[in-house]
C-alpha positions as CSV (number, residue, x, y, z in Angstrom):
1,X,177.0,57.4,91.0
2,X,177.0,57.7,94.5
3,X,176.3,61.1,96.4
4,X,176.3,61.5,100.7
5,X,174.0,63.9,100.3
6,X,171.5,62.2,98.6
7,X,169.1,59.4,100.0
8,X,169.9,57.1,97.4
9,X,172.6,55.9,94.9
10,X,171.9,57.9,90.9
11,X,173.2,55.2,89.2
12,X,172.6,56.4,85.5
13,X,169.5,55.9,83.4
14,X,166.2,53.3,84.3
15,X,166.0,50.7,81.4
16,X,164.3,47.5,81.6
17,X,164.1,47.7,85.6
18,X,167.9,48.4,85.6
19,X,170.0,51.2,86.2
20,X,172.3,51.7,83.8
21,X,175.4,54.2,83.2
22,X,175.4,56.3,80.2
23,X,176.7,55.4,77.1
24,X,178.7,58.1,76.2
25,X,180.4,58.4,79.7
26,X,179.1,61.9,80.1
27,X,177.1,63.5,83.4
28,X,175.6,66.6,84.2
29,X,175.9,68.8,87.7
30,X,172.8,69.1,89.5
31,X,172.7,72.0,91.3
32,X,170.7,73.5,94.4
33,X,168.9,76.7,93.6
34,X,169.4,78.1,97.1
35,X,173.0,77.9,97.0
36,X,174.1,78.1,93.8
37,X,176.1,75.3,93.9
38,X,176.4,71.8,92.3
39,X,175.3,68.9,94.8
40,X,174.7,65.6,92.6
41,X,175.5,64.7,88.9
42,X,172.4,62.7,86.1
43,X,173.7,60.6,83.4
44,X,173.6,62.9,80.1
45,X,171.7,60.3,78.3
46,X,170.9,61.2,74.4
47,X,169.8,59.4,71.1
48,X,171.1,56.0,71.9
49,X,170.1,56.0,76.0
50,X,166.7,56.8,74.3
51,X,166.6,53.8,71.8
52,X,167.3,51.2,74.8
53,X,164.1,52.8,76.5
54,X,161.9,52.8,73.9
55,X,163.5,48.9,72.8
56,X,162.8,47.9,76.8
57,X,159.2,49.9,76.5
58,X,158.5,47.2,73.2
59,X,159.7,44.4,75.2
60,X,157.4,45.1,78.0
61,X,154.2,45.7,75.7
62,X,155.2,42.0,74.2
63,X,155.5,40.5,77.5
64,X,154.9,40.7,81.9
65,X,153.3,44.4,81.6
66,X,151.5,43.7,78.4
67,X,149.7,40.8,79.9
68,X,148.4,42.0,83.3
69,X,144.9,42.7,83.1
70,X,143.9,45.9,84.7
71,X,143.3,44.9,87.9
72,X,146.5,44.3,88.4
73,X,147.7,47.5,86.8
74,X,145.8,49.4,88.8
75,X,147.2,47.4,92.7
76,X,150.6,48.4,91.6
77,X,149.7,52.0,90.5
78,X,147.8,51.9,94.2
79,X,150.8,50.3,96.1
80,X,152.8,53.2,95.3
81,X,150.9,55.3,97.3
82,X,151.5,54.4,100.7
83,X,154.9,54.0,99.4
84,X,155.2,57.3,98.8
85,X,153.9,58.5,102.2
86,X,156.1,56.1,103.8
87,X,159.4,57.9,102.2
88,X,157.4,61.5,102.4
89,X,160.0,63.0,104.4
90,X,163.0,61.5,102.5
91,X,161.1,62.6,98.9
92,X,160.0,66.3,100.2
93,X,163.6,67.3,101.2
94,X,165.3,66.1,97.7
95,X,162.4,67.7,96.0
96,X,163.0,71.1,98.1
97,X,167.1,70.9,97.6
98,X,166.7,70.2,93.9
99,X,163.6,72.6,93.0
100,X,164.9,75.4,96.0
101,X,160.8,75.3,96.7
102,X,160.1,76.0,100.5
103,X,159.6,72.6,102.5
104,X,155.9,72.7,102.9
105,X,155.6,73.1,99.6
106,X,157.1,70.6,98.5
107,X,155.7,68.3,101.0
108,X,152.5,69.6,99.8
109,X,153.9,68.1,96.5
110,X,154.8,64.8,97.8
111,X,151.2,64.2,98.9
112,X,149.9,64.9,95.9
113,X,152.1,62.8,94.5
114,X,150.4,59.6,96.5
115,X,147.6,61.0,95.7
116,X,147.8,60.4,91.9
117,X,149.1,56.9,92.5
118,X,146.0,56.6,94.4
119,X,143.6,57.9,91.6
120,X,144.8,56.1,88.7
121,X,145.5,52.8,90.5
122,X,141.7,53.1,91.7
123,X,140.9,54.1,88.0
124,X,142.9,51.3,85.8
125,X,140.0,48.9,85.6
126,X,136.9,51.4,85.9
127,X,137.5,52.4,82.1
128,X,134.5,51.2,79.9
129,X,134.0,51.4,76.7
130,X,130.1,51.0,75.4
131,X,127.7,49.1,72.9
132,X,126.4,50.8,70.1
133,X,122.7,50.6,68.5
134,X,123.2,49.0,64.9
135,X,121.6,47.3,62.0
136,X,120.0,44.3,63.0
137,X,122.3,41.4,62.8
138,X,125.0,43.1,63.9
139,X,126.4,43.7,67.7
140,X,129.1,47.0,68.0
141,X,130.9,47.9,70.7
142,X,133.8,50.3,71.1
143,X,136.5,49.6,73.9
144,X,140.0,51.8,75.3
145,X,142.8,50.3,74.8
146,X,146.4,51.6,75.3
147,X,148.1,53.6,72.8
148,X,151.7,51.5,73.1
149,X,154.6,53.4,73.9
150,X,154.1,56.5,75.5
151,X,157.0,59.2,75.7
152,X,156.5,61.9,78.7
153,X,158.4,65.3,79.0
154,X,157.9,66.9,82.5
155,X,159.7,70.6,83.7
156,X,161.7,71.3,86.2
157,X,159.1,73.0,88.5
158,X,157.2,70.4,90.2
159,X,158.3,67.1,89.3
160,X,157.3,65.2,92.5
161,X,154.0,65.9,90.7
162,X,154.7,65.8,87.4
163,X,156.3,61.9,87.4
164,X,153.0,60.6,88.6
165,X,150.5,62.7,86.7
166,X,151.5,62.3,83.5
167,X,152.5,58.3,84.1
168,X,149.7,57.2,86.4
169,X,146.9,57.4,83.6
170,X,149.3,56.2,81.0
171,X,150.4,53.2,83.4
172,X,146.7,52.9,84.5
173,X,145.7,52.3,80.9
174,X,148.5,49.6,79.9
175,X,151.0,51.9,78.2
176,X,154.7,50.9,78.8
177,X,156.4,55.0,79.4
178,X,159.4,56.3,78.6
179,X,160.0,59.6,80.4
180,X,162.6,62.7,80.3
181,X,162.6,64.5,83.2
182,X,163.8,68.5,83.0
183,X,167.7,68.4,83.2
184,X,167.5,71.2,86.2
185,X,165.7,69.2,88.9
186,X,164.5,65.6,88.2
187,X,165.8,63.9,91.5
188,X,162.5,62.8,92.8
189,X,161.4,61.2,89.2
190,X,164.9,59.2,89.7
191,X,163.8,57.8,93.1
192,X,160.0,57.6,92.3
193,X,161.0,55.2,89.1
194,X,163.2,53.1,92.0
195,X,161.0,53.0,94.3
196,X,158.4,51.8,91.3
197,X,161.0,49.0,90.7
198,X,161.3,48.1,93.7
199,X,157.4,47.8,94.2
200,X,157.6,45.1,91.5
201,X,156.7,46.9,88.7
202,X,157.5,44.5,85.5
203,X,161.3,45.6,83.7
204,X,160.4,47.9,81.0
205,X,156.7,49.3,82.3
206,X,158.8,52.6,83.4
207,X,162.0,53.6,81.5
208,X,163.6,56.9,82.7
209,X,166.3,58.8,80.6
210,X,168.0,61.7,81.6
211,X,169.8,64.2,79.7
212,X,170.2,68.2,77.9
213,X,166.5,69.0,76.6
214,X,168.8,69.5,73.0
215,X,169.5,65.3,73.0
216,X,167.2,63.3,75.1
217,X,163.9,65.1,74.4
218,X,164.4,65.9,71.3
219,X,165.1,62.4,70.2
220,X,162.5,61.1,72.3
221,X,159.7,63.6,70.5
222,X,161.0,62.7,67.2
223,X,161.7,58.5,67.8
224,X,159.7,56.4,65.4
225,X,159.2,53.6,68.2
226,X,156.7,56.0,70.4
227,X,152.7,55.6,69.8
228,X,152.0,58.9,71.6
229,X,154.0,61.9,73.6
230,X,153.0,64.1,76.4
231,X,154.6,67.0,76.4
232,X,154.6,69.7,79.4
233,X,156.6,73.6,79.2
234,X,156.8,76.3,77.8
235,X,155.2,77.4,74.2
236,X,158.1,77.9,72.1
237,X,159.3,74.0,73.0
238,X,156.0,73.0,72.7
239,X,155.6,73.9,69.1
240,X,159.1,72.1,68.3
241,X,158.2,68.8,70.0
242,X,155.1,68.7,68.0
243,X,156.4,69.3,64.9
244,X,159.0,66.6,66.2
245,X,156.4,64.1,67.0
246,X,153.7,65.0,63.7
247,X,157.2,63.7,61.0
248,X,155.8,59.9,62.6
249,X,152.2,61.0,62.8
250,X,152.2,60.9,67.0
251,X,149.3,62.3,68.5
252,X,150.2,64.3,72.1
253,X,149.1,66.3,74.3
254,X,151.0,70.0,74.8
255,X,150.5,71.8,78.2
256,X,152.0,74.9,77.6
257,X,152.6,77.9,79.4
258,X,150.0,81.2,80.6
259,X,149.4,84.5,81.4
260,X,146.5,84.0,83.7
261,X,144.2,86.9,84.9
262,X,142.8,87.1,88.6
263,X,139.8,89.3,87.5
264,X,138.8,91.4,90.8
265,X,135.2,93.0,90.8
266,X,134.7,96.6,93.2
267,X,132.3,94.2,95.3
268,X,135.2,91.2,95.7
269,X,135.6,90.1,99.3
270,X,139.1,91.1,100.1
271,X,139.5,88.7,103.3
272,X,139.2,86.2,100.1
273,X,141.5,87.9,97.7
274,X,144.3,89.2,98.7
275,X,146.0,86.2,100.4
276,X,145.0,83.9,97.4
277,X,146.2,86.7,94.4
278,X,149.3,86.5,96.5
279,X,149.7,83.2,96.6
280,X,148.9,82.8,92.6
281,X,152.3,84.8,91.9
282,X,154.6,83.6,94.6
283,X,154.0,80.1,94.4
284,X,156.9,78.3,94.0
285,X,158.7,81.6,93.0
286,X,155.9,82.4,90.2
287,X,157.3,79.5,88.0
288,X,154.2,77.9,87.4
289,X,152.2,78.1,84.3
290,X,149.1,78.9,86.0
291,X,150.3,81.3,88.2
292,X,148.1,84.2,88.6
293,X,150.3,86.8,87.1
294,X,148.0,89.5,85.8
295,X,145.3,91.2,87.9
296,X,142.6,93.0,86.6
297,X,141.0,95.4,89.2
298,X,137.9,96.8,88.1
299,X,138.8,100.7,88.0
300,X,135.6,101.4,90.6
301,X,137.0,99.8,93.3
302,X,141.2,100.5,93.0
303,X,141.2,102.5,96.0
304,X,140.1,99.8,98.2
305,X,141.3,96.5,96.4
306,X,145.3,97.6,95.7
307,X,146.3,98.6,99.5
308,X,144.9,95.2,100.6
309,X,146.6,93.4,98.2
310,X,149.6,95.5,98.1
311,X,149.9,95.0,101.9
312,X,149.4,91.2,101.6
313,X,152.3,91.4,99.0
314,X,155.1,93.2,100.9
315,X,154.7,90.4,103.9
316,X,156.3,87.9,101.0
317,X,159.4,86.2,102.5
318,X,161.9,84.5,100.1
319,X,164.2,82.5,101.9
320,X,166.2,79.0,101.8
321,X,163.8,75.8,101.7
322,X,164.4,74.9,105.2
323,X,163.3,78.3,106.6
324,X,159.5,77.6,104.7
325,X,158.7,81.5,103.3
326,X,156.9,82.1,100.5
327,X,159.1,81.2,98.2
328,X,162.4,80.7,97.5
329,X,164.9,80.8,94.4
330,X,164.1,80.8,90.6
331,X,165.5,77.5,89.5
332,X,168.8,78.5,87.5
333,X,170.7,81.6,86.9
334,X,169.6,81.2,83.3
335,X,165.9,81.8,85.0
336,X,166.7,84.5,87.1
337,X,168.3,86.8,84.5
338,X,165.2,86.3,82.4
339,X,163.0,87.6,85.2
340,X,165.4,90.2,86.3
341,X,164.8,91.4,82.7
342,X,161.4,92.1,82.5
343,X,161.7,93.9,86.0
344,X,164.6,96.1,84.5
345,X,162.0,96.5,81.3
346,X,159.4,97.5,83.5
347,X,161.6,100.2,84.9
348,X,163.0,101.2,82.1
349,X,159.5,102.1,81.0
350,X,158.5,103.6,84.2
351,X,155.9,101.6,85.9
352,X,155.7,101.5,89.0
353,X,156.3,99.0,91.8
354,X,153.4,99.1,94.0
355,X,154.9,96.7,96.0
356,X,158.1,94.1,96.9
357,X,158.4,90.9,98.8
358,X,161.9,91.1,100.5
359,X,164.9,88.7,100.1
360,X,166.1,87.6,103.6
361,X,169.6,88.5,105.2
362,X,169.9,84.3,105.5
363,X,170.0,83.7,102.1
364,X,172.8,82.6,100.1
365,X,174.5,85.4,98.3
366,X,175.3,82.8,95.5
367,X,171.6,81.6,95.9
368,X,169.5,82.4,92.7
369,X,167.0,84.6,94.8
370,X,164.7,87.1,92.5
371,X,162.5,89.9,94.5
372,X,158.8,89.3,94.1
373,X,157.7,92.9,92.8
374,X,153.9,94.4,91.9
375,X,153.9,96.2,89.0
376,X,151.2,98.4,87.7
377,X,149.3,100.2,86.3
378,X,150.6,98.1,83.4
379,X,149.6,99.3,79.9
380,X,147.6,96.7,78.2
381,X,150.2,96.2,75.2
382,X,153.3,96.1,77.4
383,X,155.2,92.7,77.5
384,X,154.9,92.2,81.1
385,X,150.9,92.5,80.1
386,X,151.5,89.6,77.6
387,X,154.2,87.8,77.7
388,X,155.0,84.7,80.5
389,X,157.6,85.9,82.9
390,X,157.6,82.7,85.1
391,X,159.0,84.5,88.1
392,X,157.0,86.6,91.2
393,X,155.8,89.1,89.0
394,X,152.4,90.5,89.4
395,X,151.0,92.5,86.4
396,X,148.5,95.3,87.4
397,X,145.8,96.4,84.8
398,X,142.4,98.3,86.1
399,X,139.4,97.5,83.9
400,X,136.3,99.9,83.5
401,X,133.7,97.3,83.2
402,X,132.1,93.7,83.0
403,X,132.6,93.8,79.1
404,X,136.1,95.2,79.2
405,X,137.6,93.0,82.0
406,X,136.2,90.1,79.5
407,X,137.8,91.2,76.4
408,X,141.3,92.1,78.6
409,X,141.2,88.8,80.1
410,X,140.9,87.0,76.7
411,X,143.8,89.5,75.0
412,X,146.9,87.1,74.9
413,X,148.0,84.7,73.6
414,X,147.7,82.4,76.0
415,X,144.4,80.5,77.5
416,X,145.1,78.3,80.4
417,X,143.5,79.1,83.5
418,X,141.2,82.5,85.3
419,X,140.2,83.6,88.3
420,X,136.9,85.6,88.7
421,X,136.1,87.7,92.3
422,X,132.6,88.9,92.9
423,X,130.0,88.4,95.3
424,X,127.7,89.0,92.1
425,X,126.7,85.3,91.2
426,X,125.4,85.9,87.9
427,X,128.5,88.3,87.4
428,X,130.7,85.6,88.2
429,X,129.1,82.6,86.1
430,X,128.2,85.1,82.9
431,X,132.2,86.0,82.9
432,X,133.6,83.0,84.1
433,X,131.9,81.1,80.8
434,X,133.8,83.6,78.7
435,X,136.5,82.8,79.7
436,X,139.0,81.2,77.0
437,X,140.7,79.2,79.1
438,X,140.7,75.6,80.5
439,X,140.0,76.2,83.4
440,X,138.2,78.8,85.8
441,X,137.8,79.3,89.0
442,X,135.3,81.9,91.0
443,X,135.9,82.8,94.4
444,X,138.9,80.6,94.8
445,X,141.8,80.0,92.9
446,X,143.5,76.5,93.0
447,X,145.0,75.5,89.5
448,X,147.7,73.8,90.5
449,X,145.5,71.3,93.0
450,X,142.8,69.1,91.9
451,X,143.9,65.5,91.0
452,X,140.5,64.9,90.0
453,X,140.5,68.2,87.8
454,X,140.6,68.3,83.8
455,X,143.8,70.4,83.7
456,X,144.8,71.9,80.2
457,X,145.0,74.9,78.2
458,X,143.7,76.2,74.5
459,X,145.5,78.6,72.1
460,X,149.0,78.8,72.9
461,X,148.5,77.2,76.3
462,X,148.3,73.8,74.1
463,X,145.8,71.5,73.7
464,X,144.8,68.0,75.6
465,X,143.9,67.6,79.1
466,X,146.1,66.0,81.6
467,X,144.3,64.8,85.4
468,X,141.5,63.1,86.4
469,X,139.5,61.2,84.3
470,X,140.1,63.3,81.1
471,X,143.8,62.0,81.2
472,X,142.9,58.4,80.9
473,X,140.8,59.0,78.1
474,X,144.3,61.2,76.5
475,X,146.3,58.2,77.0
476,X,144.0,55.4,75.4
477,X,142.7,54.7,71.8
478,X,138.9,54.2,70.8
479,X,138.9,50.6,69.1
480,X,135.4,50.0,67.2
481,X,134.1,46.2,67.3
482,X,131.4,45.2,64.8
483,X,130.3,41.2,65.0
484,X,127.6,40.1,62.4
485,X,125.9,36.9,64.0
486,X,122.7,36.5,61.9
């Protein structure tokens, strides 16, 4: 359909390098965070939008995409990256309208997006396999090769970066992709996969179906034509699509969600800290999985650490995109109630707010603006100590010692990603390797950056690793070759 507002013309679904309306007629509003209101409509594709993907997918394996060696895989994946730079400022204001991000961030997210077309098309022939020492009269080798057809399920919070993260590697290693994109933004996957098209990508490489997470993912997870599925949001969803994708034995990779700690020593340097512990939780409103969103303070040095921070925090700004704050709104009104929730729980409980970001005059009444609030002290078995707000919410929980700050760091569920602040180098590497986590960072914190960064979680943070070179491993299959020749 066509939309003035947009920079290009939604035409329905991406099958077989057409665009196609949906079959059932049907179309969901897309609406803009910071306003509240609906601004474009996505074909409401379901069960059968899903089997003329997955048919196109096939059809691509058995033909052009199936036959390019990797070379060539890899100077399309390239092309795409001054592509993307080229439409930079075309792709940053959809993503910023449809996400309600502020605009440097989501330019931020547009060059990262190049970036990833840049890594995997540079990476699509550098894949080796290796030879193997055997009996004698025998020659073994083991090579990659692509699993087939590859489903992808990306959210709603960054999917500028999502759409080329999870299909660069697959792309790179000669899968043909059928992706759902998160019903509540996915306008810059739509123009991505066009612009992809348009690049002279082969009809059926990239398939993109749109739709209610209820219909399109859930028959995507559980179709019997898909060789592996990539899967990233929250736990609970998680768990489902696996259980989807296990009834036709489909391996996958689950990035779930987190409840990350930014673990603060007495002898932290605050210049350091306090703008990047801010930064963790506001981030694109907090709704990121490995947002900072608990910080342990070692109980020694409160005094000193939580006015720094605390002052850092109240400077927090959420405004409209185009006015580039902190942050701006949660993504739905569905979203905001559920953070508003655990901020009315919080108070209901009585623990206090240290400290609140402010929600400017400008914005939009109708806007689905939350107020960033720091929260502690936090008991240790509280929800908001546990449990994955996804909104500007920063837990506070002091911690008496290097053992303890361990052992509270390591209490949830969840085991994505850790900060760890000391000017204590042995501190900082014997605590950072205890961490159970996929990541860790000392002295820094940057888990949402890093093309070239293994980026995945372990116990209910899922399991699998999606970015650099770890994801084109994920998205290829070991083949063992054994030649007798005496």
């Amino acid at each position: 359909m066509a939309d003035a507002t947009l920079p290009f013309t939604i035409t329905g679904i991406l099958v077989g390098g057409r665009w196609l309306e949906p079959v059932s007629g049907d179309w969901l509003d897309v609406h803009a965070p910071a306003e509240g209101q609906p601004f474009a409509r996505i074909a409401a594709g379901g069960g059968a939008e899903i089997d003329l993907a997955i048919a196109a997918a096939r059809a691509a394996l058995a033909g052009e995409w199936g036959g390019l060696p990797a070379v060539q895989r890899g100077r399309l994946l390239s092309a795409m990256a001054p592509t993307v730079l080229a439409h930079a400022g075309e792709l940053a204001a959809l993503e910023a309208r449809d996400t309600g991000k502020p605009i440097a961030q989501a330019r931020a997210d547009v060059l990262a997006c190049a970036r990833y077309f840049e890594y995997y098309g540079a990476a699509a022939d550098k894949v080796c396999g290796a030879t193997i020492p055997f009996q004698n009269g025998y020659f073994a080798a083991t090579e990659r090769t692509p699993h087939g057809v590859t489903a992808h399920i990306i959210p709603w919070n960054y999917p500028a970066q999502m759409f080329p993260r999870s299909l660069g590697p697959a792309l790179a290693m000669g899968n043909a992709v059928v992706l759902k994109p998160a019903e509540d933004a996915c306008l810059t996957p739509l123009r991505l996969a066009d612009l992809m098209t348009r690049n002279g990508f082969p009809p059926g490489a990239v398939n993109v179906v749109t739709g209610l997470g209820a219909t399109a993912s859930a028959a995507l997870a559980a179709h019997p034509g898909i060789d592996f599925l990539s899967f990233i949001g929250s736990a609970e969803t998680g768990a489902a699509v696996q259980a989807a994708a296990a009834t036709n034995h489909v391996g996958c990779t689950l990035e779930l969600g987190g409840k990350s700690a930014q673990i603060v020593f007495a002898d932290a340097d605050l210049d350091r800290v306090a703008p990047a512990v801010v930064a963790a939780i506001t981030q694109h409103a907090g709704q990121t999985c490995s947002a900072g969103s608990r910080l342990l303070v070692e109980r020694a040095g409160m005094e000193r650490i939580l006015p720094r921070i605390a002052e850092a925090f109240r400077r927090v700004r959420a405004t409209p995109p185009h006015m580039d704050g902190e942050l701006g709104p949660v993504v739905s009104l569905r979203q905001r109630a559920r953070v508003e929730e655990y901020q009315a729980l919080a108070a209901a409980d009585g623990l206090p707010v240290i400290a609140r970001g402010r929600i400017v005059a400008e914005a939009s009444p109708e806007g689905w603006f939350v107020e960033p609030q720091m929260i502690g002290p936090v008991p240790r078995g509280h929800r908001l100590a546990r449990e994955e707000v996804f909104g500007p919410v920063l837990a506070v929980l002091p911690f008496d010692d290097e053992a303890d700050a361990v052992a509270l760091a390591n209490s949830t569920p969840y085991g994505l990603v850790a900060g760890v602040w000391t000017r204590d180098g042995a501190r900082a590497l014997r605590v950072a390797r205890r961490m159970q986590v996929g990541q860790v960072f000392v002295n820094c914190y940057g888990a949402g950056g890093g093309i070239e960064l293994p980026f995945g979680g372990v116990k209910k943070s899922g399991h699998g690793r999606e970015k650099g070179w770890e994801a084109l491993l994920a998205f290829s299959t070991l083949r063992t070759l054994v030649i007798r020749h005496d």
